[in-house]
BARO-460693 format. One record per residue: x, z, y of N, C-alpha, C in turn. Coordinates in steps of 0.05 Angstrom, whole numbers, plus 5000, padded with zeros to 4 digits. Atoms other than C-alpha are relative to their C-alpha. Layout:
! BARO-460693
XZYXZYXZY
...
***
This chain:
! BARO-460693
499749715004572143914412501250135025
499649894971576144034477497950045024
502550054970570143924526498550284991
501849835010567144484478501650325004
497549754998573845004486497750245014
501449734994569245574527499050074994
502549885022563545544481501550104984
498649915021567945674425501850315005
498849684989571746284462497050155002
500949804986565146524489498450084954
501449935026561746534411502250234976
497149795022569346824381498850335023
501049724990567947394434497850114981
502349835009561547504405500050124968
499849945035562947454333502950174991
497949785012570847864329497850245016
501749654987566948494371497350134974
501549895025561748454309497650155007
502649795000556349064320500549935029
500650024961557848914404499549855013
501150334982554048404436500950075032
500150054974555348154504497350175012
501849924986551948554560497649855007
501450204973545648144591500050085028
499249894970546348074661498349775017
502550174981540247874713502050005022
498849994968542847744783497150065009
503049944990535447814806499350244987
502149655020534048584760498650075023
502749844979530548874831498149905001
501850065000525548424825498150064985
502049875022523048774756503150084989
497949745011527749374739500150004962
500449995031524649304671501749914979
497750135017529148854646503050125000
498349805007534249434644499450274991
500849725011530749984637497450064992
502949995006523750074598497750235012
500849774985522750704637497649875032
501550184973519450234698499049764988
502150094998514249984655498250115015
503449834979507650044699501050005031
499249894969511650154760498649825021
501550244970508249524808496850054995
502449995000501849894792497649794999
501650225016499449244769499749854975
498650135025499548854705501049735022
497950194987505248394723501749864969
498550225025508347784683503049915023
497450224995516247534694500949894994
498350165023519447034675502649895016
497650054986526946854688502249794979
497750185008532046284675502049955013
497350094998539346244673501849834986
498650185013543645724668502950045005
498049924992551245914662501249735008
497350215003558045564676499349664994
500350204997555144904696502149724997
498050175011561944564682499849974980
500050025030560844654612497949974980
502350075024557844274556499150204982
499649835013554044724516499850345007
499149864990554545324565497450174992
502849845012549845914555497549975015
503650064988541845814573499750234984
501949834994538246474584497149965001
502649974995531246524569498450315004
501449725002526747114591498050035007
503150004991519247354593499250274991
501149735007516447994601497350105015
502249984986509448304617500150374997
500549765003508049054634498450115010
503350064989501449424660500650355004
499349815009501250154671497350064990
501449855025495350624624499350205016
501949754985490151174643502350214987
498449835014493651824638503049984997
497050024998500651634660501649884980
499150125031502151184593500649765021
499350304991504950464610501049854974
499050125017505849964564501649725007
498450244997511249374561500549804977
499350095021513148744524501649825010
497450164993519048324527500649744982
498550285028521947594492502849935017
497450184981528647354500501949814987
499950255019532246764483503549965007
498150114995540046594487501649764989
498650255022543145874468503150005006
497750054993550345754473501849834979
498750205018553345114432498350044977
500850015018551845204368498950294981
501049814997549445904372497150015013
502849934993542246184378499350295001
501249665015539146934387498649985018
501550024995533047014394498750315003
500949764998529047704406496550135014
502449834982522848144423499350244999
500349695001520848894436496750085012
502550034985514949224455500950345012
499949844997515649834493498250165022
501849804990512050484519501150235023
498549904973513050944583497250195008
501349774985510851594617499850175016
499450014976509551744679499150355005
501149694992510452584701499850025030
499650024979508852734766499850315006
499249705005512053394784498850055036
500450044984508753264852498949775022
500650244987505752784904502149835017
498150175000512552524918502349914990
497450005014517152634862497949944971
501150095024515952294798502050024977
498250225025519052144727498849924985
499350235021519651564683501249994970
499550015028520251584613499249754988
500550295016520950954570501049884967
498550025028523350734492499149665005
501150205011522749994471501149984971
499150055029523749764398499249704986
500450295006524549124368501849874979
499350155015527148584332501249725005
500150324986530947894335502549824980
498750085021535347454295501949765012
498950214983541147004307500549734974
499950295030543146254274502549865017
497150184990548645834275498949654988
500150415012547845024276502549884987
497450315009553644734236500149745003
500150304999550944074249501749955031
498950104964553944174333502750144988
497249955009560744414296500649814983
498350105006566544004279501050104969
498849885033567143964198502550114996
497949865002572244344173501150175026
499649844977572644834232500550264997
500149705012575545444206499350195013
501149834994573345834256497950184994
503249895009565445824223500850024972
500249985027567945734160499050224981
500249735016567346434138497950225015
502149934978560446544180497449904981
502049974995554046644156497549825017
501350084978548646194186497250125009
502149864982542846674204500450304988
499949635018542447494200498050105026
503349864983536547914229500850255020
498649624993537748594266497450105017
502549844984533549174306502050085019
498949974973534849244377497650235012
500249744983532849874427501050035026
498549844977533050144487498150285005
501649934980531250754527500550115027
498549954976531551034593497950195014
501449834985528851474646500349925030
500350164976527551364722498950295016
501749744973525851964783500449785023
501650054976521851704849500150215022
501349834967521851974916499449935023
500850184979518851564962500249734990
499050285014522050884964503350094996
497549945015529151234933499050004972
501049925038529251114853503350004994
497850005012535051254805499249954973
500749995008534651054746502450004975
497949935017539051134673498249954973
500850125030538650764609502750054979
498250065023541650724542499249704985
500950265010541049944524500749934968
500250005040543249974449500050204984
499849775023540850374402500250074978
499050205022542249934347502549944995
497850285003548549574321499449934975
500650145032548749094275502349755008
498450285006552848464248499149775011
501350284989552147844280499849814976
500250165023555247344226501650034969
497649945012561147594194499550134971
499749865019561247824124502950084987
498149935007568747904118500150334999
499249764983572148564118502349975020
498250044980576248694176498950225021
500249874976576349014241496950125010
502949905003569749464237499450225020
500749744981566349914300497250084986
502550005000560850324294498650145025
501649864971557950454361497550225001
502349724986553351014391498649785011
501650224962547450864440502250125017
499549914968551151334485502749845017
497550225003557750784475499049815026
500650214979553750364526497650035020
501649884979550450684594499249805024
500250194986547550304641498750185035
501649864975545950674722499149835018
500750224983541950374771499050205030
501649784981539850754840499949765025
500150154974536750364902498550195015
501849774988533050614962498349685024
500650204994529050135006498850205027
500049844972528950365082498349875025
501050174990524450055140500449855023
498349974971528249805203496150015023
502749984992520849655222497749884995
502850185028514149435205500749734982
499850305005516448715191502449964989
497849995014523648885168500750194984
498349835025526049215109502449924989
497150035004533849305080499950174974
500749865035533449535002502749934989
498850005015540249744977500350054970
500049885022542149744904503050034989
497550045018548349924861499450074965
499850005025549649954794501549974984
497749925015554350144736499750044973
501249955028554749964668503150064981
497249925017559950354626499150014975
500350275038561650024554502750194995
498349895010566850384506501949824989
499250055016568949774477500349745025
499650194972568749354553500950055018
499649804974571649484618497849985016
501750014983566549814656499749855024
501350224982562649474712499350055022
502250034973559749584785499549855003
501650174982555549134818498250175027
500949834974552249274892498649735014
500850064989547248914924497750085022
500650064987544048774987497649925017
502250164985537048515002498950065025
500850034982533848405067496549895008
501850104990526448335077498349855017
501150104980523747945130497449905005
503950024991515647975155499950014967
501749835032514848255077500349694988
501650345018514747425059503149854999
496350235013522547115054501050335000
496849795005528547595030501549854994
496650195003536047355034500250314986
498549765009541347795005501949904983
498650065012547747864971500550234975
499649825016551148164907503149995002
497150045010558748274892499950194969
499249895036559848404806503150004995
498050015006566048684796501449784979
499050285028570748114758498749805000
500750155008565847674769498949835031
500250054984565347524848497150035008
501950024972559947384911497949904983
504050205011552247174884498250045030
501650044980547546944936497249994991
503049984998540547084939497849945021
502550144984534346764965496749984988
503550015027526146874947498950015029
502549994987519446874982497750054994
501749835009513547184973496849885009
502550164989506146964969498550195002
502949824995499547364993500650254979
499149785013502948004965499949994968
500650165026502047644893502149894987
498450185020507547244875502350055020
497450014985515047314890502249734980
498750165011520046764872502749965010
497249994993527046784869502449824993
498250085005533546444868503150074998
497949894994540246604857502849724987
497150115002547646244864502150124995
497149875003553946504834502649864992
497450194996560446124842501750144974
497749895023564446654796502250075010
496249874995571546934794501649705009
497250184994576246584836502349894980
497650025016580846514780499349744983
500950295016576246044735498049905006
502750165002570245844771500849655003
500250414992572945104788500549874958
499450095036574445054705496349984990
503249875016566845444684497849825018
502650104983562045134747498650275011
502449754981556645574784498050034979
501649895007552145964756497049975007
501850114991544445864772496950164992
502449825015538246324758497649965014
503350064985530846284782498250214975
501349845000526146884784497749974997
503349984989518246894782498750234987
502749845014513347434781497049955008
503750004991506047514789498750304995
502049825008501948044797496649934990
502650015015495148044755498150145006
502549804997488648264783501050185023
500949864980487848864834502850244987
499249815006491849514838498950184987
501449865017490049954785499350325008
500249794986486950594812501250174988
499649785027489151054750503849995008
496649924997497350894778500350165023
500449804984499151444809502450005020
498450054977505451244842501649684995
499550285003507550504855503249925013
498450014985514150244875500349584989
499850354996514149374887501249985014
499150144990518448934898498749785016
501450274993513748414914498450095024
502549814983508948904960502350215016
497749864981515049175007499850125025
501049934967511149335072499950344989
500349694996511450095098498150124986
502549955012504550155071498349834987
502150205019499649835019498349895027
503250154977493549415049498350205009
501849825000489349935046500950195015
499749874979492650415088500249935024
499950034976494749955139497249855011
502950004982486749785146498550294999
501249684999485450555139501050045033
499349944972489650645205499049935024
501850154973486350125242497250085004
502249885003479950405223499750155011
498949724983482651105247498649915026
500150014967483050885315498749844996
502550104997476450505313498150144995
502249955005472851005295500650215018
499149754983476851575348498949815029
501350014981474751085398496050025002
502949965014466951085368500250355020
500349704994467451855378500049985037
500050044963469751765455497949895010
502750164982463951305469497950264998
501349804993459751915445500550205009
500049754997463052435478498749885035
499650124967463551945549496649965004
501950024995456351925537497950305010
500749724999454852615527500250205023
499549894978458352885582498449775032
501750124976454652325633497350085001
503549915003447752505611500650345017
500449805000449453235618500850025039
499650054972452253045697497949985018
502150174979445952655714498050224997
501349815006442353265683499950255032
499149744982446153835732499549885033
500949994973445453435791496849885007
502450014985437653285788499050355003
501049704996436854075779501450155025
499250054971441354135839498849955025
500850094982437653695872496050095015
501749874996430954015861499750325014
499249704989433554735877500650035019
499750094968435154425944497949935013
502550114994428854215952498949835010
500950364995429453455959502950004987
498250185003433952975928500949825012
499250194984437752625972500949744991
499050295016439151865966502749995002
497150104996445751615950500849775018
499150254987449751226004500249734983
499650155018449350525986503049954995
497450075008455850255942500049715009
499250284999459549635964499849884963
500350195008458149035924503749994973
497149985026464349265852498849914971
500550045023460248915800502249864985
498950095017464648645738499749714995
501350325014464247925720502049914985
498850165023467247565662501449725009
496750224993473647095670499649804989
500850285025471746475618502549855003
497850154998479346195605499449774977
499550125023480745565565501150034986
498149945021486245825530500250294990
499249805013486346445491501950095005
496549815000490847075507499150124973
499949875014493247355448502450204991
497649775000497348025430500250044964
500049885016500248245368499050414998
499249795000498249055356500950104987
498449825014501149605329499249984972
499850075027497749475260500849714997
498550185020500648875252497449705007
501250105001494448515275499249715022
501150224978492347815327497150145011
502149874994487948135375499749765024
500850104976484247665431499850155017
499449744983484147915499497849815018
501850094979477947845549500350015016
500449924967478547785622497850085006
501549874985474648215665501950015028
498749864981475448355736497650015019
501749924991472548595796501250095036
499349874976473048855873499450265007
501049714995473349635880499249995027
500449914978471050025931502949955020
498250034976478449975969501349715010
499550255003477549215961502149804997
497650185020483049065915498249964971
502550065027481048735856502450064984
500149835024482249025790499949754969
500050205017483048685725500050134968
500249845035481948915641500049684997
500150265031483448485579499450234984
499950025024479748715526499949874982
498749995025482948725469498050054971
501849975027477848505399501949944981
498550075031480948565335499349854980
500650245019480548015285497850124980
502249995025474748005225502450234982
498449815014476448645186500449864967
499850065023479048555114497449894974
502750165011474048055071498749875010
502050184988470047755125502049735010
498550244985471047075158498949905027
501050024966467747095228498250255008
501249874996465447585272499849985028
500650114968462447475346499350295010
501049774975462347985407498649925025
501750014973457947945468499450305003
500749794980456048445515497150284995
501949785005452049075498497650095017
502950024978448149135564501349855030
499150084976450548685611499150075025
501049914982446448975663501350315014
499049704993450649665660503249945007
496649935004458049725683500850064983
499049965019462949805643500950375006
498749894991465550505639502350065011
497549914975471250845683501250324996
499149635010475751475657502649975009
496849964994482351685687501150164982
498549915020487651895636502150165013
497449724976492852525653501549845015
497950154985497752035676499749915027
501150184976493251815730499549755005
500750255010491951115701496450034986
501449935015485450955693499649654983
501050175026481650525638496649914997
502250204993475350055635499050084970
501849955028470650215573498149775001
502650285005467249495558498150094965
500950035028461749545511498649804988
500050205010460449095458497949974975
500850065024456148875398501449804983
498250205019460348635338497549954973
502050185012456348175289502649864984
499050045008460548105232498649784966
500750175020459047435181497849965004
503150134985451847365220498650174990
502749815002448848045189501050245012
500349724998452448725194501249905032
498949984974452848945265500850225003
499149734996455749505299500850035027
500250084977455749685369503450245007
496749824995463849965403500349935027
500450024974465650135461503750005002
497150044999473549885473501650075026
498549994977477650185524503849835007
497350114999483249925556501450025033
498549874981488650035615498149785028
501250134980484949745691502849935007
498550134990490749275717500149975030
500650124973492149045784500149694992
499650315005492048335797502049884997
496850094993499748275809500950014957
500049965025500248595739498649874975
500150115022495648145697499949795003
497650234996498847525732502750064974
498450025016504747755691499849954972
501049995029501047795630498149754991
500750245009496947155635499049765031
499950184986497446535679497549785003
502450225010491046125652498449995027
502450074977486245895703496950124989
503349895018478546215684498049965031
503249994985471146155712499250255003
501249704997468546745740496449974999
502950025018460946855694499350335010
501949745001455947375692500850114977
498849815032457547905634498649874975
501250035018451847645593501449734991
498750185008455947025581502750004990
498449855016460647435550500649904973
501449995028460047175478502549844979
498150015002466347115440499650014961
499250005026467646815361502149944989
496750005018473946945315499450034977
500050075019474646675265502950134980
497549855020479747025197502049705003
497850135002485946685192500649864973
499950045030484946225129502750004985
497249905009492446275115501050264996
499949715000492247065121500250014969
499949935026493247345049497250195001
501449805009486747685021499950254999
500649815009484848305024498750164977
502149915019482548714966497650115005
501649794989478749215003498449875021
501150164977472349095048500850225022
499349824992473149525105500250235010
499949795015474550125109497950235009
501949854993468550355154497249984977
501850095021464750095094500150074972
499849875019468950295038503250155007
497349874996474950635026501250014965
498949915021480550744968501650155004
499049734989483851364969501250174974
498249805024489451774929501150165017
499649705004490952524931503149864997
496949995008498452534954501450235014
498149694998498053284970497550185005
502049774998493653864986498550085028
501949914971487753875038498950225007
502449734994483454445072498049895008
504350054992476054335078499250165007
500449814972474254745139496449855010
503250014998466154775152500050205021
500449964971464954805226497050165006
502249844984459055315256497749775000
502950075001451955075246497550145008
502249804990446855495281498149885016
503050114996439455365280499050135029
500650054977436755315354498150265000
501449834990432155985342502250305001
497349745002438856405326500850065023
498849994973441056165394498650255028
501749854983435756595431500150344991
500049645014436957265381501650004987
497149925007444457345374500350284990
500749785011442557935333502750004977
496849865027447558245271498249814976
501850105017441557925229500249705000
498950324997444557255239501049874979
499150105026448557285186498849964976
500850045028444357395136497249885001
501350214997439756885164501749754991
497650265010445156295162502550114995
497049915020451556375110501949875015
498050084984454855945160501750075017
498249844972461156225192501749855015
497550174986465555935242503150024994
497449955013471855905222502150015021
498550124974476756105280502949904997
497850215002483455775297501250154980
498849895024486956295253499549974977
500550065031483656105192500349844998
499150265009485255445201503249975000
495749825008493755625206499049984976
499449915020492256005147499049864973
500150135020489555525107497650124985
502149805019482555945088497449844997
503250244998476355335071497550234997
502549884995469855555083498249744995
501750215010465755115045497050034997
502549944996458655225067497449785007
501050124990453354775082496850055005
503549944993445954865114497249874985
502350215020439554545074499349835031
502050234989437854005112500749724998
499850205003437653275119497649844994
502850295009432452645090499950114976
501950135025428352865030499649794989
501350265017426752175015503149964993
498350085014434052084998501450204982
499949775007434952674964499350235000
502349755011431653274922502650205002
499149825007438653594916501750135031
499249804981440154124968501850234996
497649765010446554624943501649995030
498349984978450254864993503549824983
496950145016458054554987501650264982
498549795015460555314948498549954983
501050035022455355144902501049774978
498150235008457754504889502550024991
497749955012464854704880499750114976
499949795016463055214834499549894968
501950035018458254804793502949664988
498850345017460754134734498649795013
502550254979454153764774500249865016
498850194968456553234818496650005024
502050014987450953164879500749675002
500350285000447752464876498549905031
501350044973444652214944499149675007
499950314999442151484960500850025029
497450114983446051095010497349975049
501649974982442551235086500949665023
498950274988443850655147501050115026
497749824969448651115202502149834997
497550224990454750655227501750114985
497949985013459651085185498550074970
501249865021454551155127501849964978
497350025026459751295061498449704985
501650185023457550645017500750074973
500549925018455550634951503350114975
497549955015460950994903500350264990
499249645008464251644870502250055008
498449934987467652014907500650444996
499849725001471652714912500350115027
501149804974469253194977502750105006
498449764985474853575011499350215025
500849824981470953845068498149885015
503650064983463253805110501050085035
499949934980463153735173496849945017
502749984979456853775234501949815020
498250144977462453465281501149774987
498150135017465252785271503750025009
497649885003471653065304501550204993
498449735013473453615269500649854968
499350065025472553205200501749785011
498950164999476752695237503150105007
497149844997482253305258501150024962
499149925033482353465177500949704981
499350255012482852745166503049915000
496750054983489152645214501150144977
498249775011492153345183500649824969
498250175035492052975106501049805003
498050184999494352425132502850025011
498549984993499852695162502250034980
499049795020500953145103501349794968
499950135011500952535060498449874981
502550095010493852405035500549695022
500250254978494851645064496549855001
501250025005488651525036496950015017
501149874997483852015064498049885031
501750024980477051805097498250155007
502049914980471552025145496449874991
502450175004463651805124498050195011
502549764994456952075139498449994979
502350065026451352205096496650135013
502349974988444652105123497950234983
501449845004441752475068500050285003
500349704989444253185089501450055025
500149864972446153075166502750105002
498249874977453053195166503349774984
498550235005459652785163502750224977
498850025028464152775089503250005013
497450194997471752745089500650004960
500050075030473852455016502449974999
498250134992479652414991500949754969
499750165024478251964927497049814999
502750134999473351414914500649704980
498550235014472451014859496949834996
502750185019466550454824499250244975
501549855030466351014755500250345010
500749814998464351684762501250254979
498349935010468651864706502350105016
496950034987474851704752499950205022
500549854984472952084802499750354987
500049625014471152774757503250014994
497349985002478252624729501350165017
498449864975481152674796499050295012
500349734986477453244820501450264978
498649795017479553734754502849905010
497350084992486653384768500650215020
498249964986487453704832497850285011
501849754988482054324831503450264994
498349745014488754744803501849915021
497049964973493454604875498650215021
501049914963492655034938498849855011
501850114974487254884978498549794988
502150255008483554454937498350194980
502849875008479754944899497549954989
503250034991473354724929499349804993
502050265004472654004915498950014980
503150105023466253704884500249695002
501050274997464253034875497649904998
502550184987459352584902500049784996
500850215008455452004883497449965016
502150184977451851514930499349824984
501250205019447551084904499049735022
501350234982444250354941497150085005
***
């Protein structure tokens, strides 16, 4: 019976207090909030399962074992549903329990949310007389099982990665075993509050620091703080500590798999006063996320998924700037043709063309190292780096690494060689007075889709890419150029293919869809007043774009064979009719899907200025496509597989400023 002395205090606690059970208490709650507050069901915008075990006061026979398992998912229409089991043993004590609870999500904006949550339930406790000492007056006058209904609810506001959140954990009391009379409470929910507020900050891509505190005031306990600590590191291990008032230092340790699975541990020594009597404390965490992110959650906040940005934005960004250099190849083209143009009409109006002095001997040739240079970039990515070099005209030689970016999200090899080895590379000086080498390339991704890019990058001296790479190389002809990278089979999956192919995209504020000047080549010759009411197309000048005024217009044209339907884009807005179109074969052609319009463009940099602007604005989302069947490039800022989901979202957000106009579109194969 002495070896048993703590169990016996900790079960008298439970049973003189009567209607007041012991608090539960996670050391791991940030890993799923849920398990305090039902308000952050749904919140990891995934269905997600946890399960958690604690083992107390390891000195002691008997000591309490924690069981816990909960699953929660969030629901179309801002609903979330949750369910919970929980299990506590301690000597010759048992309580057992489960709830199922519901949650709803307002969003008073695209960065401020609330959380609403109830659970309701049921659970029952038992007493073993057989692990008690006959004649033990303590149980004597105890009951060995009684039932009861347990509650909670709570609420939760979002603003970014800041949450606060505020529960009431009993909304119930009831008797544990006791049928005497005697010493009788009858508690409130509001008798027992529970606050929780963290914020999760980024030091930089790869490090994150996620404080939390928390405070649980009891009428019938002395209230509580706790305050912890965590520390991120590359999104895949977190350390961190806690201090629980009264109850000392807890150490924390987890790691994280392919943004999927987090698993945690925690150590708590206890109060100086009795941990060498009680032992250490001992808990272990696991979640899982289930399946894909659910498009229908409208704002996500994971523990497990802690990077600055989801997957999907940070291959939206890289995309960005793969498709802003795309644009440069055709502007660097545009303006050379139009050069070689001005000086043969020059040269005729002179009335001979004179030859050009010959050029010293500055062809390019390819470096062939054995060892791979490789850079991390700014997304986060392993980029290979090609030697090039060369002898200018002032016969210093010159040197480029381009820089290929790994197999985009989904694939697993993709090979570059040389686009026309027979042409130089380009040559553009940048304000600074630095210039830059334009290699172009054919990428051949998984042995079918190709795509031809033209990659610029800074011209070195030789002193300078000595510093940067030491390797010995063969100096080849360009056409021997031919370069395969392979995905990183350890990399974590992507969901998304990428994003010049597809895109996923949420509305997290209010765009303008600005329709750029279109004028048919016979207008150009009879700048008459009768213009207008030849083509409805107006230009829209810089002041209407300040003011925020869309001009949603578009010209009839495009491929017939992929489409009978010709509405201008005001028609479209106006109309319930989504426009259907089959899927054309242009390098940014949108692929197959439903999607919601924000604005037409004739230019792909103007729909790529309106792109920037929502992304700035907080559309992280928001892509750029073309559409072969009417000739002019899309920006979207939603895109789903159902065509439902998509109408949703467009009524959703036809009632904000500046969205008005959108329609939705459906591509077909």
């Amino acid at each position: 019976m002495r070896k048993n002395i703590w169990v016996i205090i900790f079960v008298a606690c439970n049973l003189t207090v009567g209607a007041q059970q012991l608090p539960i208490v996670y050391n791991q709650f940030f890993m799923n909030p849920y398990v305090y507050n039902p308000a952050y069901a749904g919140v990891e915008g995934h269905a997600v399962v946890f399960a958690t075990y604690k083992k107390q006061w390891l000195g002691i026979n008997g000591a309490p074992s924690i069981y816990n398992a909960n699953f929660h998912i969030p629901l179309k229409g801002g609903l979330a549903f949750g369910a919970s089991a929980y299990s506590r043993q301690a000597g010759p004590y048992n309580m057992s329990s489960g709830k199922v609870s519901a949650g709803y999500l307002i969003s008073i904006d695209r960065e401020h949310f609330f959380r609403f949550g109830m659970s309701l339930g049921a659970g029952n406790n038992t007493l073993n007389f057989n692990e008690v000492e006959p004649n033990d007056i303590t149980f004597s006058n105890l009951t060995p099982n009684s039932s009861f209904m347990l509650g909670d609810v709570g609420v939760a506001y979002h603003f970014g990665h800041f949450n606060v959140g505020v529960s009431l954990p009993k909304l119930f009391n009831y008797e544990v075993f006791t049928n005497e009379d005697g010493f009788q409470v009858t508690p409130k929910p509001q008798d027992n509050i529970l606050f929780k507020m963290n914020y999760r900050g980024h030091l930089s891509d790869d490090i994150a620091i996620e404080p939390h505190l928390l405070y649980r005031y009891s009428k019938f306990y002395p209230s509580q703080y706790e305050a912890t600590v965590i520390l991120h590191l590359l999104h895949i291990v977190w350390v961190g500590a806690s201090y629980r008032q009264d109850a000392g230092v807890i150490g924390l340790i987890g790691a994280k798999l392919y943004e999927k699975i987090g698993i945690g541990y925690s150590y708590e020594y206890g109060n100086p006063a009795n941990a060498s009597q009680l032992g250490a404390t001992h808990e272990i965490h696991i979640g899982y996320h289930i399946g894909t992110r659910k498009e229908h959650a409208e704002h996500v906040s994971s523990f497990i998924k802690s990077h600055r940005n989801t997957a999907a934005e940070r291959a939206k960004e890289a995309e960005l700037e793969r498709q802003k250099q795309l644009q440069a190849l055709q502007k660097s083209r545009q303006a050379a043709r139009q050069t070689e143009e001005d000086e043969d009409a020059l040269g005729l109006l002179g009335g001979a063309k004179t030859e050009p002095e010959p050029k010293p001997d500055t062809h390019w040739s390819y470096e062939k190292e054995n060892d791979p240079v490789e850079r991390i970039n700014q997304f986060g990515e392993t980029e290979r780096g090609i030697k090039f070099d060369r002898i200018n005209e002032q016969g210093e030689k010159e040197v480029v690494f381009s820089w290929l970016p790994p197999p985009p999200p989904g694939a697993t090899e993709e090979t570059y060689e040389i686009a026309s080895p027979t042409e130089e590379p380009m040559i553009r000086t940048k304000p600074d007075g630095t210039k830059e080498a334009g290699i172009k390339w054919i990428r051949t991704i998984d042995g079918t889709e190709k795509e031809t890019l033209v990659i610029w990058d800074e011209i070195l001296t030789e002193e300078e890419a000595g510093q940067l790479d030491h390797n010995p190389s063969t100096a080849m002809s360009m056409d021997n150029a031919v370069i395969s990278i392979k995905a990183d089979p350890v990399a974590p999956i992507q969901e998304e293919q990428p994003v010049v192919e597809e895109s996923e995209a949420e509305i997290e504020e209010e765009p303008i869809a600005v329709m750029e000047e279109k004028t048919p080549e016979v207008i150009e010759e009879e700048p008459e007043p009768v213009v207008e009411e030849e083509d409805p197309i107006m230009e829209p000048t810089p002041e209407v774009v300040e003011e925020e005024q869309p001009v949603m217009v578009e010209e009839e044209k495009g491929d017939a064979t992929l489409t009978d339907d010709f509405r201008s884009t005001e028609e479209l807005a106006n109309s319930s009719e989504h426009l259907e179109v089959k899927r054309g074969s242009h390098m940014l052609e949108l692929p197959a899907g439903n999607y919601v319009v924000a604005g037409v463009f004739e230019s792909f940099q103007n729909a790529e200025n309106l792109s920037d602007e929502l992304f700035q604005r907080g559309y992280r989302n928001t892509k750029v496509g073309y559409l072969t069947a009417r000739g002019y490039y899309y920006v979207v800022i939603f895109q789903s597989d159902s065509l439902n989901a998509a109408n949703n979202e467009k009524n959703s957000v036809k009632s904000k400023s500046g969205l008005t106009d959108v329609w939705v579109l459906k591509v077909n194969e």
